[in-house]
C-alpha positions as CSV (number, residue, x, y, z in Angstrom):
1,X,84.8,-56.4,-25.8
2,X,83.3,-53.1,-24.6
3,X,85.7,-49.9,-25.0
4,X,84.6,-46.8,-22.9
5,X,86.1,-43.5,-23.3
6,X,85.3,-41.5,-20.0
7,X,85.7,-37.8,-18.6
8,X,85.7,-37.8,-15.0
9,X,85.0,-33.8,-14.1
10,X,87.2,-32.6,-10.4
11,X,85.2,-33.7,-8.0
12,X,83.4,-36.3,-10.2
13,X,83.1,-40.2,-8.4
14,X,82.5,-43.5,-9.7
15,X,81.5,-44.8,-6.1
16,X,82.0,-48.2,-5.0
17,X,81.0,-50.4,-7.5
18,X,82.0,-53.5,-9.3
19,X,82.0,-55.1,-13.0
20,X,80.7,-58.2,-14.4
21,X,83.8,-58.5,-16.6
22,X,87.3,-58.0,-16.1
23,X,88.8,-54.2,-17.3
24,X,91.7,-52.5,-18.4
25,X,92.0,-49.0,-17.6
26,X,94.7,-47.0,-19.3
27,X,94.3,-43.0,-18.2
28,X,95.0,-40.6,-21.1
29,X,95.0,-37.3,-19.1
30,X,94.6,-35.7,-15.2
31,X,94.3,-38.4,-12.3
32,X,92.2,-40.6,-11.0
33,X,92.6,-42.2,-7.9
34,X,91.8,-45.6,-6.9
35,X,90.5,-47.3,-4.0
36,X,90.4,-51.4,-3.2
37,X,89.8,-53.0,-0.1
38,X,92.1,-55.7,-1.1
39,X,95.5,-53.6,-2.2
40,X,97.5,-51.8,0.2
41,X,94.9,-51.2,3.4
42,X,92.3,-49.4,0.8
43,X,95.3,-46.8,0.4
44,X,94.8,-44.2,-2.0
45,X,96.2,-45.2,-5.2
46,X,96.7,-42.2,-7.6
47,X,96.4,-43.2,-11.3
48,X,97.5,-40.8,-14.0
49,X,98.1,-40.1,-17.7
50,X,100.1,-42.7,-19.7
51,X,99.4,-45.2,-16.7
52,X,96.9,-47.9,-16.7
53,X,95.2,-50.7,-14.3
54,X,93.5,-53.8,-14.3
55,X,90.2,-54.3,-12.3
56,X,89.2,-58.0,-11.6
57,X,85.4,-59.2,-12.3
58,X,83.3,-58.9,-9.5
59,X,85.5,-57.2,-7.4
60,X,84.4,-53.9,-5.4
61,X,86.3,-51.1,-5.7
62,X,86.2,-46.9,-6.0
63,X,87.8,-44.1,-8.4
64,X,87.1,-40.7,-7.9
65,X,89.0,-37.2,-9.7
66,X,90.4,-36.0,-6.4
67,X,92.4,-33.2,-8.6
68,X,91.6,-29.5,-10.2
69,X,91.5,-31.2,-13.9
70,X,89.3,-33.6,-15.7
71,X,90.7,-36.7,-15.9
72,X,90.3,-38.9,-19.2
73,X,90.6,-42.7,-19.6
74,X,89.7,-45.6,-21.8
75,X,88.2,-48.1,-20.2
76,X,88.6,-52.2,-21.8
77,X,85.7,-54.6,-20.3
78,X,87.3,-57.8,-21.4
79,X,83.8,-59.6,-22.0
80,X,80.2,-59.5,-21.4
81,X,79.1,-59.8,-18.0
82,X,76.0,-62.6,-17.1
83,X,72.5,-61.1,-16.3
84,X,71.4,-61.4,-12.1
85,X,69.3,-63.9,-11.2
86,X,65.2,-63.1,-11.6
87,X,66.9,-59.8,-14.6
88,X,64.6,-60.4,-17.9
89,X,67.2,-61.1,-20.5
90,X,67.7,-58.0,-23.1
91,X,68.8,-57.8,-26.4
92,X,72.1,-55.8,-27.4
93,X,72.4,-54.7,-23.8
94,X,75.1,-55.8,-21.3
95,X,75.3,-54.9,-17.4
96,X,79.0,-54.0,-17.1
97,X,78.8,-51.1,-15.1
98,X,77.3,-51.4,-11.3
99,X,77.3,-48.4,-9.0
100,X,76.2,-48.4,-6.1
101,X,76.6,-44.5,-5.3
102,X,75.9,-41.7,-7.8
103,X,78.2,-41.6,-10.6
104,X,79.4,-38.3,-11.8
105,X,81.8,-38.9,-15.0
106,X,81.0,-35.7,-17.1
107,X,80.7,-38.1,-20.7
108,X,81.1,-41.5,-21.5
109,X,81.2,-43.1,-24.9
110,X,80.7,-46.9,-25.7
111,X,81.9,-49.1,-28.0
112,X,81.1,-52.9,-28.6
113,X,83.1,-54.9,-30.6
């Protein structure tokens, strides 16, 4: 298990992406909100403090800090996700994260377990 605890800055955008592992996000402060093709019509769904989601492995989605505060989270990646097809394998290194757009979380701190 990978533990992640992120400060997305106003403005600040994950971008579509998806992970190779199933997560559990539970925010601790500000909102984030969420976008997936497959819930509601891509509706905006507005995450925030004391609330939490689960995002499915492989599955595309976007979260972006539509608000005037930072938002802060802790992000669960509920196992290691399988190197692509022709990737060299690395040691001690796991691709959990995929963006496909620019990033723009403010800090980030990970933890493997």
């Amino acid at each position: 298990m990978i533990v992640e605890a992120i400060t997305v800055k106003p403005g600040g955008s994950f971008g579509w992406h998806t992970h190779g592992s199933a997560a559990a996000v539970v925010m601790t402060g500000g909102t984030l909100t969420v976008y997936d093709p497959k819930v509601a019509k891509c509706a905006a769904q507005r995450v925030s403090k004391g609330q939490s989601f689960i995002e499915p492995a492989n599955h595309i989605h976007m979260a972006r800090n539509e608000g005037t505060k930072p938002a802060t989270l802790y992000a669960f990646y509920l196992g290691f996700a399988e190197r692509r097809a022709g990737e060299p394998a690395r040691r001690n290194t796991h691709r959990l994260h995929v963006v496909t757009s620019s990033r723009t979380a403010s800090s980030a701190t990970r933890l493997a377990f």
